[in-house]
BAFIDREN-790861 format. One line per 10 residues: number of its first residue (from 1); their letters; for each residue x, y, z of C-alpha. Coordinates in Angstrom, 2 decimals. Example, Ala and Ser with C-alpha at 12.3 -4.5 7.8 and 13.67 -1.06 7.14 Angstrom:
1	AS	12.30/-4.50/7.80  13.67/-1.06/7.14
END
This chain:
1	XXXXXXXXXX	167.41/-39.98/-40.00  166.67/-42.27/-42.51  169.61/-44.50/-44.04  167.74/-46.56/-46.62  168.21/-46.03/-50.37  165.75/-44.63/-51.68  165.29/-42.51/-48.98  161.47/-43.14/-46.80  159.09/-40.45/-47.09  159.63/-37.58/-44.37
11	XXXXXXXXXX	156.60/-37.70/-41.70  155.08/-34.46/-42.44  153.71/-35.92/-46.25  150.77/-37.44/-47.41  152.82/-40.79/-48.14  154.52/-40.93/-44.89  153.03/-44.62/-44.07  155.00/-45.54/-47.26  158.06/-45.50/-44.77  159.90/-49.06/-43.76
21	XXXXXXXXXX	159.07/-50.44/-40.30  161.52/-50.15/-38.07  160.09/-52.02/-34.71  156.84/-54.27/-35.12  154.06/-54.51/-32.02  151.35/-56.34/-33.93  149.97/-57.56/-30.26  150.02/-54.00/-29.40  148.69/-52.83/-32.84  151.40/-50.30/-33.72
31	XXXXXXXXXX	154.78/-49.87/-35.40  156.97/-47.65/-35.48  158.29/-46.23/-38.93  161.55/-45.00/-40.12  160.30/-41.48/-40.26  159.10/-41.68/-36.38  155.91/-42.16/-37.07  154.02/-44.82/-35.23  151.32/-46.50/-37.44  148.57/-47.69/-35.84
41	XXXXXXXXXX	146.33/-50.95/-36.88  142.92/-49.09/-37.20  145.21/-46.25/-40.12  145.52/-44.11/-37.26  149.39/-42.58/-37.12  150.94/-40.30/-34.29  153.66/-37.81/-35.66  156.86/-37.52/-34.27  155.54/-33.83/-33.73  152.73/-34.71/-31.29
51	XXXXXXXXXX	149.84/-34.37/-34.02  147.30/-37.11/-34.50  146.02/-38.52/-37.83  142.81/-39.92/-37.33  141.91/-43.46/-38.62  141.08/-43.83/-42.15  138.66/-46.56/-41.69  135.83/-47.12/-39.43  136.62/-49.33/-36.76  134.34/-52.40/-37.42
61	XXXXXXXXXX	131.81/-51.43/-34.39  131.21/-48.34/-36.29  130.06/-50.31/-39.39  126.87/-50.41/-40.72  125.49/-53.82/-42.11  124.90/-53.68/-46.04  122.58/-56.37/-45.75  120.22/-55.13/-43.26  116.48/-56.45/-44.19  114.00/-53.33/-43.97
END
């Protein structure tokens, strides 16, 4: 339960990453939010529910050059 004035989003709405960090794992390349979500680098999040959100972004092997020479 969340203690912090204003209160962090709840973990089943769409600003839910809005929510403070609670524990940090940047070597890892997740933290865990005051809602229970853990936030992954790559956008991804897991809900404290079992459900996956999948990545926002493209991880960078998935890229396409913009500057690609035909």
């Amino acid at each position: 339960m969340c203690r912090h004035r204003p209160t962090c989003p709840a973990a089943d709405v769409d600003g839910r990453d809005a929510a403070r960090v609670i524990s940090s794992h940047p070597e890892q390349g997740w933290s865990l939010l005051c809602n229970g979500v853990v936030s992954f680098d790559d956008t991804g999040e897991l809900l404290p529910d079992g459900r996956i959100i999948a990545p926002r972004k493209p991880h960078p092997s998935e890229q396409r050059s913009a500057t690609r020479v035909a």
